[in-house]
PDB file with one MODEL, atoms N, CA, C and O in Angstrom:
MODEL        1
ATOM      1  N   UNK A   1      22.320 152.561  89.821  1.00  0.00           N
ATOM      2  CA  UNK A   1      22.535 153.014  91.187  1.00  0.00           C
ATOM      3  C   UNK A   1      21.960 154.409  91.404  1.00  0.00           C
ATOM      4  O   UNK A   1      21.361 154.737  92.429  1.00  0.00           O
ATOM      5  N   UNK A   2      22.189 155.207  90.358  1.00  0.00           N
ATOM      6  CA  UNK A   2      21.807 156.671  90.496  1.00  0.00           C
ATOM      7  C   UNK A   2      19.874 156.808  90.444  1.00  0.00           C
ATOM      8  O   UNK A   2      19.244 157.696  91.018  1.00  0.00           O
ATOM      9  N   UNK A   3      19.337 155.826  89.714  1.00  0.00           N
ATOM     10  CA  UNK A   3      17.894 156.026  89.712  1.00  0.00           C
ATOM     11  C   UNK A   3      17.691 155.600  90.918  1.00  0.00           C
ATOM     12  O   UNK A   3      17.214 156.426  91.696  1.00  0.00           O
ATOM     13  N   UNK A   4      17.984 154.211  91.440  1.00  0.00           N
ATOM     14  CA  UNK A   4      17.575 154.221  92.582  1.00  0.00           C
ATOM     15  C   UNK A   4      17.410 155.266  93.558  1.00  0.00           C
ATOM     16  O   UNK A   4      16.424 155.550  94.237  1.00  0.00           O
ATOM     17  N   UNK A   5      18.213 155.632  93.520  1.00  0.00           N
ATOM     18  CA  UNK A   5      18.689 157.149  94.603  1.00  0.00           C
ATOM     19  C   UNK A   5      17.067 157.772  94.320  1.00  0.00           C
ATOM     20  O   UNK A   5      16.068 157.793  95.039  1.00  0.00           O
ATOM     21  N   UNK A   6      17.306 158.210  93.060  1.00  0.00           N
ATOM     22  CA  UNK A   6      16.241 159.107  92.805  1.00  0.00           C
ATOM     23  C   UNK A   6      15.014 158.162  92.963  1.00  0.00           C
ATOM     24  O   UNK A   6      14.101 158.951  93.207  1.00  0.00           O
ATOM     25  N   UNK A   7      14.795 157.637  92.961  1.00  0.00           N
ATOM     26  CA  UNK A   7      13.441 157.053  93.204  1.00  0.00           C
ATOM     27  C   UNK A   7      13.408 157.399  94.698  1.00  0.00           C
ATOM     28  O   UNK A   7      12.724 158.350  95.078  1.00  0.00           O
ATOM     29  N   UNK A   8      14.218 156.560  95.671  1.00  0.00           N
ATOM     30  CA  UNK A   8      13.747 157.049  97.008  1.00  0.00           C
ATOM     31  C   UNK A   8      13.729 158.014  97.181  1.00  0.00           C
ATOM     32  O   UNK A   8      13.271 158.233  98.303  1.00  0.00           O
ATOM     33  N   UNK A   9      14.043 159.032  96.569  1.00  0.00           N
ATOM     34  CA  UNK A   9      14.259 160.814  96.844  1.00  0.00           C
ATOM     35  C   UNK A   9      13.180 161.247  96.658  1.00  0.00           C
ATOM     36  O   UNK A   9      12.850 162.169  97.404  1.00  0.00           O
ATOM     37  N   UNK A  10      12.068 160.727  95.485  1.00  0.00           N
ATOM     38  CA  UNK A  10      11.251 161.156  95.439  1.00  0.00           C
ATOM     39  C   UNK A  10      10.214 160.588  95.702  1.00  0.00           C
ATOM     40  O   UNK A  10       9.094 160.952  95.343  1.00  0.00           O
ATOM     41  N   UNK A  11      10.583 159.287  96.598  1.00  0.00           N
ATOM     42  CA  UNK A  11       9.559 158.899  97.325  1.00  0.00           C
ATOM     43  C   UNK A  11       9.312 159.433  98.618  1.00  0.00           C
ATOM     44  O   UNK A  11       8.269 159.645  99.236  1.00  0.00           O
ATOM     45  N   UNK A  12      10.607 159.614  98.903  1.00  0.00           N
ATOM     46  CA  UNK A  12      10.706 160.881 100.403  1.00  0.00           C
ATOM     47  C   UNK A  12       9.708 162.178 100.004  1.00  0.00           C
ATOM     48  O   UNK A  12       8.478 162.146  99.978  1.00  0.00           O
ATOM     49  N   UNK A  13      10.070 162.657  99.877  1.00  0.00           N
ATOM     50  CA  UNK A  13       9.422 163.941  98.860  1.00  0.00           C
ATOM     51  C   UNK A  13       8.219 163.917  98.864  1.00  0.00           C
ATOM     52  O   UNK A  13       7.540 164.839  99.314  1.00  0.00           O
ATOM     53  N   UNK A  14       7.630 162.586  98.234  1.00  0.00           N
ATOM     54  CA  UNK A  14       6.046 162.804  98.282  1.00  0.00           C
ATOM     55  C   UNK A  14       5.688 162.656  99.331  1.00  0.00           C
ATOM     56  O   UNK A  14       4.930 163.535  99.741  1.00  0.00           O
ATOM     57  N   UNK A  15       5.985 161.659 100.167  1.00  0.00           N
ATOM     58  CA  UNK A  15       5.681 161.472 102.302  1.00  0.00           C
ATOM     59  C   UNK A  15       5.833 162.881 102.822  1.00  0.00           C
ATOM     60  O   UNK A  15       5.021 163.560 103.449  1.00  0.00           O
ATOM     61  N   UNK A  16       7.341 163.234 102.327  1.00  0.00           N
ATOM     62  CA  UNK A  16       6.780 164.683 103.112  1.00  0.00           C
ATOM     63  C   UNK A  16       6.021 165.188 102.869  1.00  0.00           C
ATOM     64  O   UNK A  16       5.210 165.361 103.779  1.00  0.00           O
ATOM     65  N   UNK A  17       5.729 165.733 101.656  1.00  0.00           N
ATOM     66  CA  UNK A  17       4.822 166.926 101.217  1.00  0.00           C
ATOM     67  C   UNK A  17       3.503 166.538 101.860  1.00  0.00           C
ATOM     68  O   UNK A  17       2.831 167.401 102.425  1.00  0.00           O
ATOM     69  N   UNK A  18       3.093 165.236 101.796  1.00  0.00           N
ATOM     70  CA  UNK A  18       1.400 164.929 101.861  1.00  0.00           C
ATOM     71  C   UNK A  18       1.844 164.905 103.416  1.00  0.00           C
ATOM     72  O   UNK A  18       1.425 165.936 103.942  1.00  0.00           O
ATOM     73  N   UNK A  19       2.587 164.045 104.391  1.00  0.00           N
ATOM     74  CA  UNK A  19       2.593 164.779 105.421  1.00  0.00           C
ATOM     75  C   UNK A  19       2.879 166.033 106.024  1.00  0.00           C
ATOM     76  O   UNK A  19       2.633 166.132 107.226  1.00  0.00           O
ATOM     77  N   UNK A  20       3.369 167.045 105.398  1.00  0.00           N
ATOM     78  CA  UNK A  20       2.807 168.646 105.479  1.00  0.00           C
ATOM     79  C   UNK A  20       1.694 169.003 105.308  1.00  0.00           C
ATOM     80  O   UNK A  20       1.204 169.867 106.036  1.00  0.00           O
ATOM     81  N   UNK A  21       0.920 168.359 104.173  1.00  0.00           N
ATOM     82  CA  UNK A  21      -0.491 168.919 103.927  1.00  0.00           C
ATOM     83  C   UNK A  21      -1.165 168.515 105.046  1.00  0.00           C
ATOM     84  O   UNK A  21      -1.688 169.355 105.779  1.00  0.00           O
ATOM     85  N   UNK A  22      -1.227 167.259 105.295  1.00  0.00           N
ATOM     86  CA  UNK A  22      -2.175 166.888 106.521  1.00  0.00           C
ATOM     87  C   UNK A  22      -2.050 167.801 107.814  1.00  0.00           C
ATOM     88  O   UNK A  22      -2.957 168.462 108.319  1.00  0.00           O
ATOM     89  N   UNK A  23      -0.320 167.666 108.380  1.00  0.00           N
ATOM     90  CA  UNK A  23      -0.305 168.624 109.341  1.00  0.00           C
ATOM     91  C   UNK A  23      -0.961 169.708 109.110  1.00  0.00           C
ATOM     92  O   UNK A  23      -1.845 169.772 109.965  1.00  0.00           O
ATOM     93  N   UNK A  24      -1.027 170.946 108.143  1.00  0.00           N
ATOM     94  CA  UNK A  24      -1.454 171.798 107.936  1.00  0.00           C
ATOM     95  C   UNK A  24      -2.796 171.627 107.764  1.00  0.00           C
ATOM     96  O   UNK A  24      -3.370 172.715 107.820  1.00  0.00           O
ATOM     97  N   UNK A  25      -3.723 170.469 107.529  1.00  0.00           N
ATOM     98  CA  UNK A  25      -5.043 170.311 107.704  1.00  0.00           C
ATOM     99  C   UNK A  25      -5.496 170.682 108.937  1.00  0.00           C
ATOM    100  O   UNK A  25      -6.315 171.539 109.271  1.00  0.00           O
ATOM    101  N   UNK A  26      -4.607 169.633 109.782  1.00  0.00           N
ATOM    102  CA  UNK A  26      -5.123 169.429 111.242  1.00  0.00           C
ATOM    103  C   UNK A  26      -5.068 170.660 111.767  1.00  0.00           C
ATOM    104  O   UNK A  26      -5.922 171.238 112.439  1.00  0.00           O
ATOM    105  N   UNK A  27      -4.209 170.956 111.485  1.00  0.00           N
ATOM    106  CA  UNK A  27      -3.561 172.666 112.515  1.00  0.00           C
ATOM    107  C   UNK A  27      -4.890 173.571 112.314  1.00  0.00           C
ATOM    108  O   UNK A  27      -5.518 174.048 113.259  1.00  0.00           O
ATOM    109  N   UNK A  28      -5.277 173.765 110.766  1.00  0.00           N
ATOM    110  CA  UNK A  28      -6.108 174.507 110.616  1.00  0.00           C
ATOM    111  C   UNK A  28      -7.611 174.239 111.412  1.00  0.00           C
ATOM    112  O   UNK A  28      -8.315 175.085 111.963  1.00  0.00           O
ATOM    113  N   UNK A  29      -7.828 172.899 111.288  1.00  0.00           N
ATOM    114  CA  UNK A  29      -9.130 172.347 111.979  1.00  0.00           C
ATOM    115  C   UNK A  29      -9.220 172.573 113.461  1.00  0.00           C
ATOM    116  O   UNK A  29     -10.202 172.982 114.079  1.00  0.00           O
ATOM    117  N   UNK A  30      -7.725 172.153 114.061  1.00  0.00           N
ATOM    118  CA  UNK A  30      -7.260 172.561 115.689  1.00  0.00           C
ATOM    119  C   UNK A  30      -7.725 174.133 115.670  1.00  0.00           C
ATOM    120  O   UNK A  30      -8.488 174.282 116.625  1.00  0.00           O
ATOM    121  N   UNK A  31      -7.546 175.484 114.884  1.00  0.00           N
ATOM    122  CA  UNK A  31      -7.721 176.733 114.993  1.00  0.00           C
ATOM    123  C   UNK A  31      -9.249 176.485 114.871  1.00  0.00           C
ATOM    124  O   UNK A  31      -9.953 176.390 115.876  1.00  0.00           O
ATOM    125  N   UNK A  32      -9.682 176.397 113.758  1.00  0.00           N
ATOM    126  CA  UNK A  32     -10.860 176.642 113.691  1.00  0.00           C
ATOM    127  C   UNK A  32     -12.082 175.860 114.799  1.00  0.00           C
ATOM    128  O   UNK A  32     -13.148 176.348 115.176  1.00  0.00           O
ATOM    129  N   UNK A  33     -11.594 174.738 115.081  1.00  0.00           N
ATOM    130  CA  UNK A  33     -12.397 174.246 116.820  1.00  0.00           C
ATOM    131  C   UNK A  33     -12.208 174.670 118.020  1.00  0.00           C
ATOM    132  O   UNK A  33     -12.974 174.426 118.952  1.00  0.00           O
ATOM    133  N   UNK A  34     -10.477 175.791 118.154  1.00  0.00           N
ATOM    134  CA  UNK A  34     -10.992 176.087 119.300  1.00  0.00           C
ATOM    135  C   UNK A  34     -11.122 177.871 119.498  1.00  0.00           C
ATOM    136  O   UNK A  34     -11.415 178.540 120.488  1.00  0.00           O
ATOM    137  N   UNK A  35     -10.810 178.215 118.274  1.00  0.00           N
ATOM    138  CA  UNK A  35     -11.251 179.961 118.506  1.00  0.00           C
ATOM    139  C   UNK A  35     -12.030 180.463 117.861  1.00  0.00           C
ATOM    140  O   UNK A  35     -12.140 181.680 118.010  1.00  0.00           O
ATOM    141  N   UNK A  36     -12.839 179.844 116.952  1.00  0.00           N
ATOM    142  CA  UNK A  36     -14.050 180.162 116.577  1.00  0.00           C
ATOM    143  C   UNK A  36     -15.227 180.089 117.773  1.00  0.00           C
ATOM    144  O   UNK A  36     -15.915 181.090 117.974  1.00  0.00           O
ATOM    145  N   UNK A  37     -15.377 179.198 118.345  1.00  0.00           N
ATOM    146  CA  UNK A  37     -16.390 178.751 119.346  1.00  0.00           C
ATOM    147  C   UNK A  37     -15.757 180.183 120.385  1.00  0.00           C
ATOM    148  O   UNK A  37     -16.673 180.791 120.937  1.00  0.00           O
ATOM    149  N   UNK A  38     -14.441 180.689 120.648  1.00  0.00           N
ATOM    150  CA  UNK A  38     -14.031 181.685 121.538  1.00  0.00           C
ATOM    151  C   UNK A  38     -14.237 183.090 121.281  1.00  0.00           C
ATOM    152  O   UNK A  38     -13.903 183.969 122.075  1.00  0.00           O
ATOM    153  N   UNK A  39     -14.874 183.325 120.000  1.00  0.00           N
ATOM    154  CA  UNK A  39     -15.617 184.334 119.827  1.00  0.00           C
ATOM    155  C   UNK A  39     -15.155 184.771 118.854  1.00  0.00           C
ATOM    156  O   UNK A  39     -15.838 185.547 118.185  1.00  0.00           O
ATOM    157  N   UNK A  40     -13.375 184.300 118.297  1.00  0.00           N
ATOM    158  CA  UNK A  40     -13.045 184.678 117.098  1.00  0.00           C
ATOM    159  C   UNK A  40     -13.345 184.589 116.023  1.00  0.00           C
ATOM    160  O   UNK A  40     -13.538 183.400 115.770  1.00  0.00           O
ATOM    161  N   UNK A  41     -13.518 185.254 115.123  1.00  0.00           N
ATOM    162  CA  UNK A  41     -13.819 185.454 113.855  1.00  0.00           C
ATOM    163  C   UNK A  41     -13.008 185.836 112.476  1.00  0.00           C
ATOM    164  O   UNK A  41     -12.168 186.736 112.483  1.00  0.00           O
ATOM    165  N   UNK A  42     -13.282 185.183 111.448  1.00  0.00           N
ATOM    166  CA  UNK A  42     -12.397 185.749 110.462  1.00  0.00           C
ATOM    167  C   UNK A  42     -12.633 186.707 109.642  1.00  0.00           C
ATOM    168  O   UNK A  42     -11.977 186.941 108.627  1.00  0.00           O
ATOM    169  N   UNK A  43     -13.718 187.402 110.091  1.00  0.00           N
ATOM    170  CA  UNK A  43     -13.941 188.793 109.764  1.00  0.00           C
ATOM    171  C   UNK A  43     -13.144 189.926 110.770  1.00  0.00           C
ATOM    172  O   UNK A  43     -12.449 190.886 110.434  1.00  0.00           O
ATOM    173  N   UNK A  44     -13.507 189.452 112.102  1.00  0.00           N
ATOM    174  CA  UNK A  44     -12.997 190.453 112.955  1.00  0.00           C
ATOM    175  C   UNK A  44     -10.827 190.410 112.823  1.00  0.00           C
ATOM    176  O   UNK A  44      -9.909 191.078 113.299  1.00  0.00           O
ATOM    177  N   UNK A  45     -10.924 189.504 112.126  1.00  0.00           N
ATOM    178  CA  UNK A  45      -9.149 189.660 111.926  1.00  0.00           C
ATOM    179  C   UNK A  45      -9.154 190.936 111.028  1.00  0.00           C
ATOM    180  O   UNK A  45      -8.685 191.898 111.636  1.00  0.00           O
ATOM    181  N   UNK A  46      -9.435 191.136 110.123  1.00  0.00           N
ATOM    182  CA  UNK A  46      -9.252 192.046 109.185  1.00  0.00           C
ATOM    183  C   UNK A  46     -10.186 193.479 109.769  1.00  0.00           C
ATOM    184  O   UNK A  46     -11.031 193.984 109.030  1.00  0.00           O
ATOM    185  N   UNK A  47     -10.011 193.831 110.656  1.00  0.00           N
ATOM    186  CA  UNK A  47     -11.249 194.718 111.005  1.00  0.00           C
ATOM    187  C   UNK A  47      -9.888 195.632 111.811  1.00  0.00           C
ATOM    188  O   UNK A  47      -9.067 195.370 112.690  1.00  0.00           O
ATOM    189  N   UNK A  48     -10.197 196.770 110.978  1.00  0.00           N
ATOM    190  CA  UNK A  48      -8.743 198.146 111.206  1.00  0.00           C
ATOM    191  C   UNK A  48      -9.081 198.351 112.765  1.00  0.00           C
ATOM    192  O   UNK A  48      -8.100 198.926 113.238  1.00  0.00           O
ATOM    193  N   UNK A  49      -9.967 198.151 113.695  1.00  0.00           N
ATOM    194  CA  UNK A  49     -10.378 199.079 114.874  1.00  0.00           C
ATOM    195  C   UNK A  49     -10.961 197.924 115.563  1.00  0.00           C
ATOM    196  O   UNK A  49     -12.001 197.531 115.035  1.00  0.00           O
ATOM    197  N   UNK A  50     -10.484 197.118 116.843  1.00  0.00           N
ATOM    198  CA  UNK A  50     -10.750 196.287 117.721  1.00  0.00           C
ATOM    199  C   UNK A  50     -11.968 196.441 118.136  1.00  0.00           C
ATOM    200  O   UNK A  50     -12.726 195.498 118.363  1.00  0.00           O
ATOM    201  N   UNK A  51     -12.365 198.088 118.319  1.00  0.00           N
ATOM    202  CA  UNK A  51     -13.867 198.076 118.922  1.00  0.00           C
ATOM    203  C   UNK A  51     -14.907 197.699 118.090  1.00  0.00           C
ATOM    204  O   UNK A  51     -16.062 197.861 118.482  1.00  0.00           O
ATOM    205  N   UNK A  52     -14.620 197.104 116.736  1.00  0.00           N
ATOM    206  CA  UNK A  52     -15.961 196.859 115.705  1.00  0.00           C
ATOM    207  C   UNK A  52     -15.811 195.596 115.749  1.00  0.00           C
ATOM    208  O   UNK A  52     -16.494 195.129 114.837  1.00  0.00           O
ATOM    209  N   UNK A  53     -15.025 194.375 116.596  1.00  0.00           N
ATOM    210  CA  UNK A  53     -15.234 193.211 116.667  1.00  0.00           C
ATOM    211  C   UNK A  53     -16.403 192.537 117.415  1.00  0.00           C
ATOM    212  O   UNK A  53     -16.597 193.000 118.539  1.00  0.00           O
ATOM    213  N   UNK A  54     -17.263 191.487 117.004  1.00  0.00           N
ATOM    214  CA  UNK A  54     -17.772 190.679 118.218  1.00  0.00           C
ATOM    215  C   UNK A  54     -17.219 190.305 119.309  1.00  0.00           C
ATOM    216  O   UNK A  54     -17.960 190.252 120.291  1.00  0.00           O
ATOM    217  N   UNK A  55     -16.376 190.090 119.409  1.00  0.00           N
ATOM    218  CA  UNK A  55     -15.329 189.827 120.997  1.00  0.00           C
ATOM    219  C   UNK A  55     -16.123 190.469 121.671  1.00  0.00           C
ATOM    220  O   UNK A  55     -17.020 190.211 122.473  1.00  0.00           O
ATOM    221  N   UNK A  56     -15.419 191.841 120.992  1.00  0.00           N
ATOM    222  CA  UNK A  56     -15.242 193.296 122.168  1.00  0.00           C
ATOM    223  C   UNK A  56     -16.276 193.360 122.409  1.00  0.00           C
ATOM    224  O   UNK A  56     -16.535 193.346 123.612  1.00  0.00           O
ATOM    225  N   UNK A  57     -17.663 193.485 121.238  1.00  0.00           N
ATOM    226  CA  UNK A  57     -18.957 193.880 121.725  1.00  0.00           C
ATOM    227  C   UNK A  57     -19.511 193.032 123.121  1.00  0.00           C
ATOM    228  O   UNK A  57     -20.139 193.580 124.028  1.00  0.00           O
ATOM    229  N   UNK A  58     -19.140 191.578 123.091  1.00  0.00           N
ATOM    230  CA  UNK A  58     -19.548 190.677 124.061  1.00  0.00           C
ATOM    231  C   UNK A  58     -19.072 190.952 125.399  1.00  0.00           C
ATOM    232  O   UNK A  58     -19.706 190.993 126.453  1.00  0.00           O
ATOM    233  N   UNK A  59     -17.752 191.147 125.153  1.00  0.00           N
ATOM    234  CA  UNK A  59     -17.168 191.078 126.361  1.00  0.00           C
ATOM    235  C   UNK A  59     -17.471 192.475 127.091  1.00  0.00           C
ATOM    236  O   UNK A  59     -17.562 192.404 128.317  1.00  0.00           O
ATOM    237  N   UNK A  60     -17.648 193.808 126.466  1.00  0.00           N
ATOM    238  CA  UNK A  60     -18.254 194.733 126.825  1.00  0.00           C
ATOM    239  C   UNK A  60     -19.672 194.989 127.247  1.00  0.00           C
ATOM    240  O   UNK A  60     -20.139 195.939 127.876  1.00  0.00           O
ATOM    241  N   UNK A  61     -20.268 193.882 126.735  1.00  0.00           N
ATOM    242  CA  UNK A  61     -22.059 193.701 127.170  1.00  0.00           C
ATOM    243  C   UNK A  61     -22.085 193.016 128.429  1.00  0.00           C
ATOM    244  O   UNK A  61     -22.997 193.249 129.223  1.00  0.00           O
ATOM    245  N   UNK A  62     -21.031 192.063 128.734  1.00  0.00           N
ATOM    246  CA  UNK A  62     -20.789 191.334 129.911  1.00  0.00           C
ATOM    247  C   UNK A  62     -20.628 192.290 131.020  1.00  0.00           C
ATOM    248  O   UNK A  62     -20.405 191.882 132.159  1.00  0.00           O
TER     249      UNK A  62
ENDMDL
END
């Protein structure tokens, strides 16, 4: 009775996890299709001073 348990427990377990990973695929793919194309960058995240981003430069040339 008790393995059983554990078997479905850790059949739960693995569904979740691999459905976390996927979510967390998609999510990432959802970011990266729609704010990359918006000018964001993953350089300009790490960039101490907003005015050294491409954004800013664009939107300031505009």
């Amino acid at each position: 009775m008790v393995t059983r348990w554990k078997k479905r427990l850790s059949l739960l377990a693995l569904v979740l996890g691999v459905d976390l990973l996927l979510v967390g695929l998609a999510g990432a793919v959802f970011a990266g299709a729609v704010l990359l194309p918006g000018g964001y960058s993953p350089q300009d995240a790490f960039q101490a001073d907003y005015q050294n981003t491409a954004l800013f430069r664009r939107e300031i040339e505009d």
